[in-house]
mmCIF entry with sequence, helices, sheets and N, C-alpha, C, O atoms, coordinates in Angstrom:
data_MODEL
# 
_entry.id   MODEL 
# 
_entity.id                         1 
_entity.type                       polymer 
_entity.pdbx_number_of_molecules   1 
# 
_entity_poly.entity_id                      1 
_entity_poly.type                           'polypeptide(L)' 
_entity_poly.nstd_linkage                   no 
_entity_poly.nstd_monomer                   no 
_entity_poly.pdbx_seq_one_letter_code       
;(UNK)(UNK)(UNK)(UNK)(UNK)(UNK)(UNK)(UNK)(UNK)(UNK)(UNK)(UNK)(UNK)(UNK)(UNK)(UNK)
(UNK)(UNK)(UNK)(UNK)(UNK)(UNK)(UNK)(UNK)(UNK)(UNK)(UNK)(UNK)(UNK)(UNK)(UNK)(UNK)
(UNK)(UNK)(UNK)(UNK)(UNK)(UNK)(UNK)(UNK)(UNK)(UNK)(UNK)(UNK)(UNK)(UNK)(UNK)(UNK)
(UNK)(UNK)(UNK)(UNK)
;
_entity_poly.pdbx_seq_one_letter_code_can   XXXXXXXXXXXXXXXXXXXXXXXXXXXXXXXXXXXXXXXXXXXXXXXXXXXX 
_entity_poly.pdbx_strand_id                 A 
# 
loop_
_entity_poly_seq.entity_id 
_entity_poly_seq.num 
_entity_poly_seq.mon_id 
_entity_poly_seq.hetero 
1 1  UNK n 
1 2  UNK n 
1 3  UNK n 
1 4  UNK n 
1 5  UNK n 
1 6  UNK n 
1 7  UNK n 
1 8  UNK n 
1 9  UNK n 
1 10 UNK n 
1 11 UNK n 
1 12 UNK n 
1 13 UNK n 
1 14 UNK n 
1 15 UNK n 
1 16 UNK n 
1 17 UNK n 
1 18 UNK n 
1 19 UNK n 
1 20 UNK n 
1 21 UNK n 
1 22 UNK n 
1 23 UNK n 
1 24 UNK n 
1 25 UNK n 
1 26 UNK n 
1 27 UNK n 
1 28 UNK n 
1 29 UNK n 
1 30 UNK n 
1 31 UNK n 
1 32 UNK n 
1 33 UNK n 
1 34 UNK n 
1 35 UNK n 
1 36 UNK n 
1 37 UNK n 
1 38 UNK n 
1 39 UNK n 
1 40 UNK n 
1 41 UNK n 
1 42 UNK n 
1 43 UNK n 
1 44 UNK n 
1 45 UNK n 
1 46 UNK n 
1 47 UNK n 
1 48 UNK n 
1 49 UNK n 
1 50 UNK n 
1 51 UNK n 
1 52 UNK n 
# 
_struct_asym.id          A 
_struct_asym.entity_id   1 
# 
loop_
_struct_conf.conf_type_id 
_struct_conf.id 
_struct_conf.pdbx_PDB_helix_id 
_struct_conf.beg_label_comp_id 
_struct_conf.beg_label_asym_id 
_struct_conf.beg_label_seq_id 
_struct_conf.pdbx_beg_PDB_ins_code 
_struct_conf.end_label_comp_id 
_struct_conf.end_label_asym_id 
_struct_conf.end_label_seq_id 
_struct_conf.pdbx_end_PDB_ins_code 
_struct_conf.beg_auth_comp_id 
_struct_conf.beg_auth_asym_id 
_struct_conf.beg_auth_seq_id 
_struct_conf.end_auth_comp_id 
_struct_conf.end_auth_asym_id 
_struct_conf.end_auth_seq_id 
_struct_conf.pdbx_PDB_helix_class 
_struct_conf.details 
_struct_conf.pdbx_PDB_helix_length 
HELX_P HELX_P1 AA1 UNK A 5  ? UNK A 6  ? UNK A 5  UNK A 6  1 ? 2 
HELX_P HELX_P2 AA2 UNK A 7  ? UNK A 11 ? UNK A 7  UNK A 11 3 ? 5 
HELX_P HELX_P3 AA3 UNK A 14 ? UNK A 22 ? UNK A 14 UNK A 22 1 ? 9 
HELX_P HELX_P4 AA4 UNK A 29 ? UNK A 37 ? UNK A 29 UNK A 37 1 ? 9 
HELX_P HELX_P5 AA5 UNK A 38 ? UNK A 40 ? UNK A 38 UNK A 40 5 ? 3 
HELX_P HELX_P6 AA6 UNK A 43 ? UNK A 45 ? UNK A 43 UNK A 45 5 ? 3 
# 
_struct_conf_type.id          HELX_P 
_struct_conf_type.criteria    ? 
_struct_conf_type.reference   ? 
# 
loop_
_atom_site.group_PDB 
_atom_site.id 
_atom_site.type_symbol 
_atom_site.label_atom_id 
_atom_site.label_alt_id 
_atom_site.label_comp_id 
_atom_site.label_asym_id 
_atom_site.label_entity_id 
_atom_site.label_seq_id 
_atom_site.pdbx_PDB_ins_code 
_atom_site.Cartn_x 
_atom_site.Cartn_y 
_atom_site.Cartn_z 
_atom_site.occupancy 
_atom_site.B_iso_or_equiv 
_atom_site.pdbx_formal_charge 
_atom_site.auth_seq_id 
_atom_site.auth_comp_id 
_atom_site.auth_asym_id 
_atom_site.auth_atom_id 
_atom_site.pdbx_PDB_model_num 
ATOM 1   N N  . UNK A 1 1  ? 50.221 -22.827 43.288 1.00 0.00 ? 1  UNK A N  1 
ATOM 2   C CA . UNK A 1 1  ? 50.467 -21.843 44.305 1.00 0.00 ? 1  UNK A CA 1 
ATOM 3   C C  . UNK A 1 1  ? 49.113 -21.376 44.854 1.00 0.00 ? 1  UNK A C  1 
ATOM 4   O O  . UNK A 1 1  ? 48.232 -21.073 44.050 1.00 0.00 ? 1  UNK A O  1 
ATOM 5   N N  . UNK A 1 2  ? 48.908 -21.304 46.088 1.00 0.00 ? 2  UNK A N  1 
ATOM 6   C CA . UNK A 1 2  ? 47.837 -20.869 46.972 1.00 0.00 ? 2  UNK A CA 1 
ATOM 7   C C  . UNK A 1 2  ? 47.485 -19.256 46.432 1.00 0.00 ? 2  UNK A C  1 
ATOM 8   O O  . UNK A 1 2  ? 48.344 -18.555 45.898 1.00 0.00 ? 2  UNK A O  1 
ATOM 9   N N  . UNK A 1 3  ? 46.523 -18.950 46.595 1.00 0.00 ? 3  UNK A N  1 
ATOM 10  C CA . UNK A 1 3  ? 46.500 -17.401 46.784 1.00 0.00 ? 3  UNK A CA 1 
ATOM 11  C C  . UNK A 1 3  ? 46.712 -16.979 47.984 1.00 0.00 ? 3  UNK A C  1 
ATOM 12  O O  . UNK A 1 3  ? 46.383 -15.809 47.794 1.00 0.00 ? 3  UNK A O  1 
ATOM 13  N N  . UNK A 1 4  ? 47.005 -17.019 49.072 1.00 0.00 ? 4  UNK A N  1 
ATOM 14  C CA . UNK A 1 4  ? 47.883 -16.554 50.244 1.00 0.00 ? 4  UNK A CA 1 
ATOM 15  C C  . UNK A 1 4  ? 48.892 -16.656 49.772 1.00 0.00 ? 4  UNK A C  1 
ATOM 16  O O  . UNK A 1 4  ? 49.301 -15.527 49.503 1.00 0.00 ? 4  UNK A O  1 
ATOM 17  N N  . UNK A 1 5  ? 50.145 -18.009 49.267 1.00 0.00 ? 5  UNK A N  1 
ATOM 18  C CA . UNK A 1 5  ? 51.234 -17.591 48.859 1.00 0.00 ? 5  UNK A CA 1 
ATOM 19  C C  . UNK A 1 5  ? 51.625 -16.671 47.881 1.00 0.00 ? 5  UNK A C  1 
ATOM 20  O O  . UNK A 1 5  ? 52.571 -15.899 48.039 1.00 0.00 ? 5  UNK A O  1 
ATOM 21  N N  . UNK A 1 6  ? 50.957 -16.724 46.915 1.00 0.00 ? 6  UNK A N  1 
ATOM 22  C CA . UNK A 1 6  ? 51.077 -15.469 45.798 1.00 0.00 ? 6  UNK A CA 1 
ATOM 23  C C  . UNK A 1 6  ? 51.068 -13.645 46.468 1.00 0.00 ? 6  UNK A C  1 
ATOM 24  O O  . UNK A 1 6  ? 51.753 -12.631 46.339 1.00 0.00 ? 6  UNK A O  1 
ATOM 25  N N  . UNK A 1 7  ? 49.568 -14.180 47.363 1.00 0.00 ? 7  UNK A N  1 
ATOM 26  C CA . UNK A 1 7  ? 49.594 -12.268 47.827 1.00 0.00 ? 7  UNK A CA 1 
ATOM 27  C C  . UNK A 1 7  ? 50.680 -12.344 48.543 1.00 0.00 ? 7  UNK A C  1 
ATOM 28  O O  . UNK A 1 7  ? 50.888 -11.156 48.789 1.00 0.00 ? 7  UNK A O  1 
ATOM 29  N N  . UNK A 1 8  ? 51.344 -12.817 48.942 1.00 0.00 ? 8  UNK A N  1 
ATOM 30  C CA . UNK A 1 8  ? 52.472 -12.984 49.966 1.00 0.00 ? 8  UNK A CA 1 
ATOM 31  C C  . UNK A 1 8  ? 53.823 -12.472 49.140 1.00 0.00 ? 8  UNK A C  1 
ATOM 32  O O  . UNK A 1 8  ? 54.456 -11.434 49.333 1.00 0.00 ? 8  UNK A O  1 
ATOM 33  N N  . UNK A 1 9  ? 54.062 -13.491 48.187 1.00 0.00 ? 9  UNK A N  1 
ATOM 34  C CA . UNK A 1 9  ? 54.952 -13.318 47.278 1.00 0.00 ? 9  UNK A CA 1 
ATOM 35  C C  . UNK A 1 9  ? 55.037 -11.757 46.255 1.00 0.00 ? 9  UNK A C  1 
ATOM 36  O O  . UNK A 1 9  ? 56.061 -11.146 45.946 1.00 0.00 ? 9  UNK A O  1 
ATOM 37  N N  . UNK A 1 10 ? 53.440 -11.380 45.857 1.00 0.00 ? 10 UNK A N  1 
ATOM 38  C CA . UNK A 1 10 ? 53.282 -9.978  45.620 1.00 0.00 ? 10 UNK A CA 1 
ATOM 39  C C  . UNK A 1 10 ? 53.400 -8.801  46.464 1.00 0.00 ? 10 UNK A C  1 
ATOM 40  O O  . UNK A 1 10 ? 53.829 -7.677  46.200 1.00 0.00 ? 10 UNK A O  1 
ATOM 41  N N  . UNK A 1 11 ? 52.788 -9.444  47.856 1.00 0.00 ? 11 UNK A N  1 
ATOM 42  C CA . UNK A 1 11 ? 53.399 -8.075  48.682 1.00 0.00 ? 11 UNK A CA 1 
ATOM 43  C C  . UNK A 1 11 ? 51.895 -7.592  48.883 1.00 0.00 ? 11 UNK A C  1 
ATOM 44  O O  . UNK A 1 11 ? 51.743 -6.378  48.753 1.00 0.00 ? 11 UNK A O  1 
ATOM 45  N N  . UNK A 1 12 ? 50.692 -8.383  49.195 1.00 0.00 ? 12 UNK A N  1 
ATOM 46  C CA . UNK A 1 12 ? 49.386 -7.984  48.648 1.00 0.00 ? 12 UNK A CA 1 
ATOM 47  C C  . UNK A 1 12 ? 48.323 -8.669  49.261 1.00 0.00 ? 12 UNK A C  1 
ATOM 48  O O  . UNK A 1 12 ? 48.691 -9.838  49.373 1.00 0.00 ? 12 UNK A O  1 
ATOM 49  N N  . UNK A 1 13 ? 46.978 -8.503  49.798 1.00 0.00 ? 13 UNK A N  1 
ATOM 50  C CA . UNK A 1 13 ? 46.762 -9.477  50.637 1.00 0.00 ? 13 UNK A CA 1 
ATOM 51  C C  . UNK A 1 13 ? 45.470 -10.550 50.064 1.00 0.00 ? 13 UNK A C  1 
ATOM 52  O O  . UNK A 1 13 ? 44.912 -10.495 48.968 1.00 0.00 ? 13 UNK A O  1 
ATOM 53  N N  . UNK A 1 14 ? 45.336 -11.061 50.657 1.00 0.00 ? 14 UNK A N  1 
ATOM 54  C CA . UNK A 1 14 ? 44.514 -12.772 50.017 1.00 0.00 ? 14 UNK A CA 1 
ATOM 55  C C  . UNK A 1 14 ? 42.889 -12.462 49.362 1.00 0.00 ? 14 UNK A C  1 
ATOM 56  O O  . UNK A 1 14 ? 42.238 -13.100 48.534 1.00 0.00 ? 14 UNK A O  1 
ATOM 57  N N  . UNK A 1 15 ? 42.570 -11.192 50.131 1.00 0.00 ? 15 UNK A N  1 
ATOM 58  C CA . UNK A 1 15 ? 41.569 -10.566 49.250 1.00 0.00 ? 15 UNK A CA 1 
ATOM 59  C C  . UNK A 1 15 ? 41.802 -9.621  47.758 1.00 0.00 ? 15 UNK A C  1 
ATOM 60  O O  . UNK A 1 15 ? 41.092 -9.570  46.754 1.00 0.00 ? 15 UNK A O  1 
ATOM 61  N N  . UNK A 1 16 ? 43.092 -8.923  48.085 1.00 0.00 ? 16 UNK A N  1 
ATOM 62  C CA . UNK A 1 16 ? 43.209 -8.470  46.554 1.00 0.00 ? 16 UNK A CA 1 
ATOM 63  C C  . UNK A 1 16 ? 43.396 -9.367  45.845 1.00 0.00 ? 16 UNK A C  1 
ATOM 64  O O  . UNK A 1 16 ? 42.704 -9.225  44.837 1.00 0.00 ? 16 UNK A O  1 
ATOM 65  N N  . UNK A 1 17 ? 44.254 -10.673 45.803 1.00 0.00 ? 17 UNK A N  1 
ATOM 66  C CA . UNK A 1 17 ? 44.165 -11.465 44.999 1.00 0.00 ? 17 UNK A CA 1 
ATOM 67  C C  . UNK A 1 17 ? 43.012 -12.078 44.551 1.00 0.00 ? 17 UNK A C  1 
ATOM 68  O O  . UNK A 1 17 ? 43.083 -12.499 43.396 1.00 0.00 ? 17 UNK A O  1 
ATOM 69  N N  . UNK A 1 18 ? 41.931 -12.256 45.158 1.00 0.00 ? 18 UNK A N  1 
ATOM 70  C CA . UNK A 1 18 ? 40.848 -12.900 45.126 1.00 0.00 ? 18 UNK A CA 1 
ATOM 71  C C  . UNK A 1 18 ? 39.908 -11.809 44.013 1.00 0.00 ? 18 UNK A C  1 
ATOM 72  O O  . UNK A 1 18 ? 39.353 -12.138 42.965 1.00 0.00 ? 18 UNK A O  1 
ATOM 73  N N  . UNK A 1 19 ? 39.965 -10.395 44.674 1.00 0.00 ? 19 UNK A N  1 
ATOM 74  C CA . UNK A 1 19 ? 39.295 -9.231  43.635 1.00 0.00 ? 19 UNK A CA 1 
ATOM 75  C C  . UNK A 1 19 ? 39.731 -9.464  41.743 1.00 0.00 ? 19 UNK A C  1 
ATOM 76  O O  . UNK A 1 19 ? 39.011 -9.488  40.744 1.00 0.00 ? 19 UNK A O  1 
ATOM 77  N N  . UNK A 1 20 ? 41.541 -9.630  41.975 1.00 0.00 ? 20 UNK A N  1 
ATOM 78  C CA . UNK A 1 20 ? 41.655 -10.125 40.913 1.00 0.00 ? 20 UNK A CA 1 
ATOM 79  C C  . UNK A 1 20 ? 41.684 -10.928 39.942 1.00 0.00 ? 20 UNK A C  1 
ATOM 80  O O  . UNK A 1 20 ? 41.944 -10.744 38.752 1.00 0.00 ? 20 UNK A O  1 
ATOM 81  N N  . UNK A 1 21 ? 41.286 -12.200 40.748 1.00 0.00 ? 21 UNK A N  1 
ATOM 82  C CA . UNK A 1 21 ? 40.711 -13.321 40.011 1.00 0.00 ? 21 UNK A CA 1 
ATOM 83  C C  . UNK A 1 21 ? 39.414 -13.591 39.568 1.00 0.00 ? 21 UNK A C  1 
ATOM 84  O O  . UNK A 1 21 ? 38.980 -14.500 38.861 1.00 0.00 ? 21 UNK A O  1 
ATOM 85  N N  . UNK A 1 22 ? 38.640 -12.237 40.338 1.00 0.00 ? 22 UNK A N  1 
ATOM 86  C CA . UNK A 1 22 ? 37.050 -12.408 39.999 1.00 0.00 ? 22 UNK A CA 1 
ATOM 87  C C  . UNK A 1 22 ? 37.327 -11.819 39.204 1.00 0.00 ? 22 UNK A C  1 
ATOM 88  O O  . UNK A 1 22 ? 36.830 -12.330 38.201 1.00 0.00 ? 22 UNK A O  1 
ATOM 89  N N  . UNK A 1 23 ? 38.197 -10.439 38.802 1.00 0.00 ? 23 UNK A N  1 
ATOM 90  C CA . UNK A 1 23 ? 37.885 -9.704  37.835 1.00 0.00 ? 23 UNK A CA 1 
ATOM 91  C C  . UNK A 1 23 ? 36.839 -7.901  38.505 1.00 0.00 ? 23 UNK A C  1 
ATOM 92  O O  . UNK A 1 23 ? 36.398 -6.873  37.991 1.00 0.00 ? 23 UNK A O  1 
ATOM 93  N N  . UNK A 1 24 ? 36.916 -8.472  39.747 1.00 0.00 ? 24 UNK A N  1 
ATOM 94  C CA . UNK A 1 24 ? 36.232 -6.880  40.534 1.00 0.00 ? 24 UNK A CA 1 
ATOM 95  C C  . UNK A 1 24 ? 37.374 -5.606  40.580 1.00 0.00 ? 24 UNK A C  1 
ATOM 96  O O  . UNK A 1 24 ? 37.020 -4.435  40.441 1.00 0.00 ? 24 UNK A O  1 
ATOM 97  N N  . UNK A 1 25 ? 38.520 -5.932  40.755 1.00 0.00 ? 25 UNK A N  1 
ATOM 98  C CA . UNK A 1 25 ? 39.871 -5.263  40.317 1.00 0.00 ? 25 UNK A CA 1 
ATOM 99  C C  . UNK A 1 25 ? 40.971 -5.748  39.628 1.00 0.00 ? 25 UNK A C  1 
ATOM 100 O O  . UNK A 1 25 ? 40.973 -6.946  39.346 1.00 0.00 ? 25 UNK A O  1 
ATOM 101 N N  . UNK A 1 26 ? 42.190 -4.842  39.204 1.00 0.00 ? 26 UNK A N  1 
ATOM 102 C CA . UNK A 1 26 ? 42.991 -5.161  38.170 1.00 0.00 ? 26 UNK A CA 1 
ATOM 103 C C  . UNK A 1 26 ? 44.034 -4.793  39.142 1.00 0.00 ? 26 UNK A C  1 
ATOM 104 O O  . UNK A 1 26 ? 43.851 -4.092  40.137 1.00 0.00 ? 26 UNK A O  1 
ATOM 105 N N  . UNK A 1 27 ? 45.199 -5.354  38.750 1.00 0.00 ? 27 UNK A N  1 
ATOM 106 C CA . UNK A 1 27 ? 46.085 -4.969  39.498 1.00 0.00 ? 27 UNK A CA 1 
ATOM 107 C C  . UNK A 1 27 ? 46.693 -3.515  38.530 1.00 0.00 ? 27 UNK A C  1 
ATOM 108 O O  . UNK A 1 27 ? 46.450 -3.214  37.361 1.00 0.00 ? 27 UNK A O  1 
ATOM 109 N N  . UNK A 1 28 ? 47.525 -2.845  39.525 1.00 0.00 ? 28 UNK A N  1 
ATOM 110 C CA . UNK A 1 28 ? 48.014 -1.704  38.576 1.00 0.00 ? 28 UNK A CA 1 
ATOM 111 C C  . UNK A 1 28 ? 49.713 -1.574  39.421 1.00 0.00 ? 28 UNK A C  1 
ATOM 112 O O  . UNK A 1 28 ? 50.038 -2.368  40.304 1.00 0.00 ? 28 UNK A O  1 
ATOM 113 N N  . UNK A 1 29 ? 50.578 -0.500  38.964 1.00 0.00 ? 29 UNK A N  1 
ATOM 114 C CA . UNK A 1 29 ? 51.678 -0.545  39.056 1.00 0.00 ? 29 UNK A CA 1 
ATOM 115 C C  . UNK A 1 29 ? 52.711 -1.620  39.068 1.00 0.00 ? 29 UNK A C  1 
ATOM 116 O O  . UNK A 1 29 ? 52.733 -2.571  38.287 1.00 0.00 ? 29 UNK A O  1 
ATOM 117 N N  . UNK A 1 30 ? 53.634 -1.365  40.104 1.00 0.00 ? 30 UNK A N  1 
ATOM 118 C CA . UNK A 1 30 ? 54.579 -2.669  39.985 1.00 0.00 ? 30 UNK A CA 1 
ATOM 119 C C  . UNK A 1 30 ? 54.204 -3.976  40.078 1.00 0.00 ? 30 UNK A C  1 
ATOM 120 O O  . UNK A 1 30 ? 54.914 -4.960  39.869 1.00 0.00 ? 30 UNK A O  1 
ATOM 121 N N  . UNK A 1 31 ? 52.475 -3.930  40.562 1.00 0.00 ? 31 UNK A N  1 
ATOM 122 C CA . UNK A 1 31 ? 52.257 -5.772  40.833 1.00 0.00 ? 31 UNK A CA 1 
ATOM 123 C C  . UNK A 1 31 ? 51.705 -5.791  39.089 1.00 0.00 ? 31 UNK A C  1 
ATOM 124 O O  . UNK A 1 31 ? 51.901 -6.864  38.519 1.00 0.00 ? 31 UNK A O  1 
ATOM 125 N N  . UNK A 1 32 ? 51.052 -4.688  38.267 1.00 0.00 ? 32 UNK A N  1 
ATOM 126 C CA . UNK A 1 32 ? 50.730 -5.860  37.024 1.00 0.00 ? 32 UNK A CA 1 
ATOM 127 C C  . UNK A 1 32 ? 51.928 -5.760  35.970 1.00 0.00 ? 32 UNK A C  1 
ATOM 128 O O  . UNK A 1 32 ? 51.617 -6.286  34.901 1.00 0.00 ? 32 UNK A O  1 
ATOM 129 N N  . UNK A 1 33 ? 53.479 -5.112  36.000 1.00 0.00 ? 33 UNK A N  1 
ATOM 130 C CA . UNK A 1 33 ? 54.507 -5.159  35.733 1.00 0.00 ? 33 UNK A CA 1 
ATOM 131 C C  . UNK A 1 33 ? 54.921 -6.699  35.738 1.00 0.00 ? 33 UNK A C  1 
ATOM 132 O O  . UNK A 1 33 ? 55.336 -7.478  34.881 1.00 0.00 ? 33 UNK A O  1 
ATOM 133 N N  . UNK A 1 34 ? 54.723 -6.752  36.631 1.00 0.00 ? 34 UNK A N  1 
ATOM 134 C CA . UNK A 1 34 ? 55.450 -8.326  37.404 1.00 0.00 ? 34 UNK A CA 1 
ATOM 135 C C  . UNK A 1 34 ? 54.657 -9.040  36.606 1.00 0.00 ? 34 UNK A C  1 
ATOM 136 O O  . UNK A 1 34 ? 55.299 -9.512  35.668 1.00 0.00 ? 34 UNK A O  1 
ATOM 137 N N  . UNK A 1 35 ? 53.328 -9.360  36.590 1.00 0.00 ? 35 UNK A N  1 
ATOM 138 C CA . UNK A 1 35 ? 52.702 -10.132 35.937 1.00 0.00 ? 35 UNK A CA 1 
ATOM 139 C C  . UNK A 1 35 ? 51.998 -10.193 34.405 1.00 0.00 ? 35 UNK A C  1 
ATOM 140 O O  . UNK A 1 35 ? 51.239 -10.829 33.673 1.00 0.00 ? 35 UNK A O  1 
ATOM 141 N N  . UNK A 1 36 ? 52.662 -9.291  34.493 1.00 0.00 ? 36 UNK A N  1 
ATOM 142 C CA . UNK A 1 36 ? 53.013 -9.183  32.515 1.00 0.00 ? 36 UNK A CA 1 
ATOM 143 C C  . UNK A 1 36 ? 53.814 -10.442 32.516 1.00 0.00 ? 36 UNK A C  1 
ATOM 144 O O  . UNK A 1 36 ? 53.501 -11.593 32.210 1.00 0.00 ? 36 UNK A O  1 
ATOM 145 N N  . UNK A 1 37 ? 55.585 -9.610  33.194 1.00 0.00 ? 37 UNK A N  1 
ATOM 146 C CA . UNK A 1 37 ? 56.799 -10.427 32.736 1.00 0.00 ? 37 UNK A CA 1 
ATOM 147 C C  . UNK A 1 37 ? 56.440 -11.647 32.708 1.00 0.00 ? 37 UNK A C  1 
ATOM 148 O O  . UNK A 1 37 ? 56.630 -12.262 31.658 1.00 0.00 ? 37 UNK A O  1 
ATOM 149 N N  . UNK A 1 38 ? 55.617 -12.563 34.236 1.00 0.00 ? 38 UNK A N  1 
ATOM 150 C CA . UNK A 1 38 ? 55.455 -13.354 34.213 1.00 0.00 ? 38 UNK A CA 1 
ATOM 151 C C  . UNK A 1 38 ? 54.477 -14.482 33.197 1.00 0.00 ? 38 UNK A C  1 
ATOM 152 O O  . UNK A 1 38 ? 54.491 -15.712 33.145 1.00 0.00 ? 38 UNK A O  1 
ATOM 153 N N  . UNK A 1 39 ? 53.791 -13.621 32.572 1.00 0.00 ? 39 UNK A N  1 
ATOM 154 C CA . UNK A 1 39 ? 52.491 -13.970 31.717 1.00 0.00 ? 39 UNK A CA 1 
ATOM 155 C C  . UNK A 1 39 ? 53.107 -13.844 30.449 1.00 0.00 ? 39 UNK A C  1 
ATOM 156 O O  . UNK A 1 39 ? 52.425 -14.370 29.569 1.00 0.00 ? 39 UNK A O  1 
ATOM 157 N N  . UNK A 1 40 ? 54.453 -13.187 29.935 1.00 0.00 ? 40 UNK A N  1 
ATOM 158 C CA . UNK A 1 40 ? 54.949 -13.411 28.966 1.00 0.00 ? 40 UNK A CA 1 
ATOM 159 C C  . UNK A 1 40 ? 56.283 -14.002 29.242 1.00 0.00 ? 40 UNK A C  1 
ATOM 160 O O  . UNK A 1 40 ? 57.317 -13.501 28.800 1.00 0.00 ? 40 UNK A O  1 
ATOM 161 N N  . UNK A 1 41 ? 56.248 -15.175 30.046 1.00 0.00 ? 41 UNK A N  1 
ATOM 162 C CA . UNK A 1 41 ? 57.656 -16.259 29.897 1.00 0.00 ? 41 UNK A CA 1 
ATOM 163 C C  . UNK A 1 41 ? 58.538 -15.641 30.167 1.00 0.00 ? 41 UNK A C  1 
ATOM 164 O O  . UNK A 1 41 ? 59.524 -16.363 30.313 1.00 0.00 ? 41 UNK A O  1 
ATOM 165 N N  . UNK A 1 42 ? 58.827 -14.178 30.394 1.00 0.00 ? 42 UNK A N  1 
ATOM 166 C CA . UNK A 1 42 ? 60.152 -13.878 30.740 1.00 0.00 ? 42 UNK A CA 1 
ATOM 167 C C  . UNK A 1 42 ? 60.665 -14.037 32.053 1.00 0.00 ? 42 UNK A C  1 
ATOM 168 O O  . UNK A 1 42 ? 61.442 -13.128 32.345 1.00 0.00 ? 42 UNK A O  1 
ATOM 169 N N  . UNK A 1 43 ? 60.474 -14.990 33.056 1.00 0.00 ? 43 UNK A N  1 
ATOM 170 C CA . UNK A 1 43 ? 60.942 -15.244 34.403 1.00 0.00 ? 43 UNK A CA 1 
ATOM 171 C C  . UNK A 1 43 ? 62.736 -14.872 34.159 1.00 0.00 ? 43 UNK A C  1 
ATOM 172 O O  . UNK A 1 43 ? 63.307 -14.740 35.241 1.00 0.00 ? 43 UNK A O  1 
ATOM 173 N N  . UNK A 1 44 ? 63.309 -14.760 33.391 1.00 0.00 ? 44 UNK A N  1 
ATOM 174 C CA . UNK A 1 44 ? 64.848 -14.543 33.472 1.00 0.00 ? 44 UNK A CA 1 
ATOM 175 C C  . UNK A 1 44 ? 65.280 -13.117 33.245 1.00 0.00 ? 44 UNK A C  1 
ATOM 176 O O  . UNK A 1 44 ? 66.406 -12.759 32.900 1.00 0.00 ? 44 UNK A O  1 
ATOM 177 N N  . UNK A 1 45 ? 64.196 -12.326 33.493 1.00 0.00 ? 45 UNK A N  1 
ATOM 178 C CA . UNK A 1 45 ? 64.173 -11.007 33.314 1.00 0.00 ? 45 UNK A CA 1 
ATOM 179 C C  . UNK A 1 45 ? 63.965 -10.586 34.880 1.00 0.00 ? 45 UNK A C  1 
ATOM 180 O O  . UNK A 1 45 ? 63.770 -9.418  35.219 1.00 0.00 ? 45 UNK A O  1 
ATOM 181 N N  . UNK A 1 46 ? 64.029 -11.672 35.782 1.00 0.00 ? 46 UNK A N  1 
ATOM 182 C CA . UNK A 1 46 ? 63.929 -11.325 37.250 1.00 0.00 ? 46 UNK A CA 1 
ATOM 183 C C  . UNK A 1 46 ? 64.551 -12.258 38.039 1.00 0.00 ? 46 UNK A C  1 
ATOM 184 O O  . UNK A 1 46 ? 64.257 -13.301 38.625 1.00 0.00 ? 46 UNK A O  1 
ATOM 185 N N  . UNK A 1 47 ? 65.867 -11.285 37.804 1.00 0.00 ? 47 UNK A N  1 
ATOM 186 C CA . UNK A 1 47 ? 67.031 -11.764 38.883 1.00 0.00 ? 47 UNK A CA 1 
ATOM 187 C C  . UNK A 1 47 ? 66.893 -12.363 40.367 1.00 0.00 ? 47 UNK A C  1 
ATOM 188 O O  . UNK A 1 47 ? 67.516 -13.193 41.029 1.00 0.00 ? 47 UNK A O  1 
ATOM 189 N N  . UNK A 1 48 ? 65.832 -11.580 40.557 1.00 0.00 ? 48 UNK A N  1 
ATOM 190 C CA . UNK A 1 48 ? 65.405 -11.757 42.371 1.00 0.00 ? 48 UNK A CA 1 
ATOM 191 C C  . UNK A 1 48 ? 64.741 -13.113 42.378 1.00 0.00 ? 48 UNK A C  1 
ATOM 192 O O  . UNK A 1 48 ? 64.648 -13.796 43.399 1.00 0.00 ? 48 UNK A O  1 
ATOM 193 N N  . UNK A 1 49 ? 64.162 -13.568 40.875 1.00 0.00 ? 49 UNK A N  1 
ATOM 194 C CA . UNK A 1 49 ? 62.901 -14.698 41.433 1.00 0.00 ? 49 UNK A CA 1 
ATOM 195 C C  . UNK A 1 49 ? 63.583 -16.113 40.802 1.00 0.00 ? 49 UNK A C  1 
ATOM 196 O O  . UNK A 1 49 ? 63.913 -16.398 39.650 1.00 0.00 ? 49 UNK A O  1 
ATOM 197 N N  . UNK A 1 50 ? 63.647 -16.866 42.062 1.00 0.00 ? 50 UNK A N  1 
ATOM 198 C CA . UNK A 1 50 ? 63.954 -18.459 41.952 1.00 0.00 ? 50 UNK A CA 1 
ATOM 199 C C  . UNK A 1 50 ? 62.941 -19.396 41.356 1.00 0.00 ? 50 UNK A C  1 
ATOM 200 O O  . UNK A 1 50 ? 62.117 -19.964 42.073 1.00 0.00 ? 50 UNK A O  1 
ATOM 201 N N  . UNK A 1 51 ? 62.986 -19.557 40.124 1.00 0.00 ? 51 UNK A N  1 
ATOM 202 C CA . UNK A 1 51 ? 61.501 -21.221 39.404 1.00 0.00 ? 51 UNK A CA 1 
ATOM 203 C C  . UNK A 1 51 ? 63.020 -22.061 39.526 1.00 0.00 ? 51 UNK A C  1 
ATOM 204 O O  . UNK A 1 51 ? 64.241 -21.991 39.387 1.00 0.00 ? 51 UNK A O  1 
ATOM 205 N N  . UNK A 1 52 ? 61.771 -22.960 39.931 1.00 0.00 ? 52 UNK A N  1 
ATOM 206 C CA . UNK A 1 52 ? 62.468 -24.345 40.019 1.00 0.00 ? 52 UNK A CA 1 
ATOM 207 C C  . UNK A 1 52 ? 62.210 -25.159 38.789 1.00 0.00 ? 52 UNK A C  1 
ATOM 208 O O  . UNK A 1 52 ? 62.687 -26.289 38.685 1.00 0.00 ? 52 UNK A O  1 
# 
C-alpha cells in the first residue's frame, strides 16, 4: 500500500504519514487505535474494513 493510499484510507494526509514513518510524530487518537488493532492481527474486529 502507497502512503497516499493509507493517509487516504486513515483520513490523514501523505505528510503525516510520512512524519510517522520517520518517527518525527506518533499518531494519537482514533488513527493509533486503528493501528494497534491492525498491528495486533485483529482485522475482524473491524466490520467496516474489507482484506482480501
Amino acid at each position: 500500500m502507497t502512503q497516499t493510499v493509507f493517509a487516504n484510507y486513515m483520513g490523514v494526509s501523505k505528510k503525516t504519514v510520512e512524519a510517522w514513518e520517520c518517527g518525527r510524530t506518533h499518531p494519537t487518537g482514533p488513527a493509533s487505535r486503528l493501528l494497534a488493532i491492525l498491528a495486533a492481527g485483529k482485522e475482524k474486529e473491524l466490520s467496516f474494513v474489507s482484506i482480501k
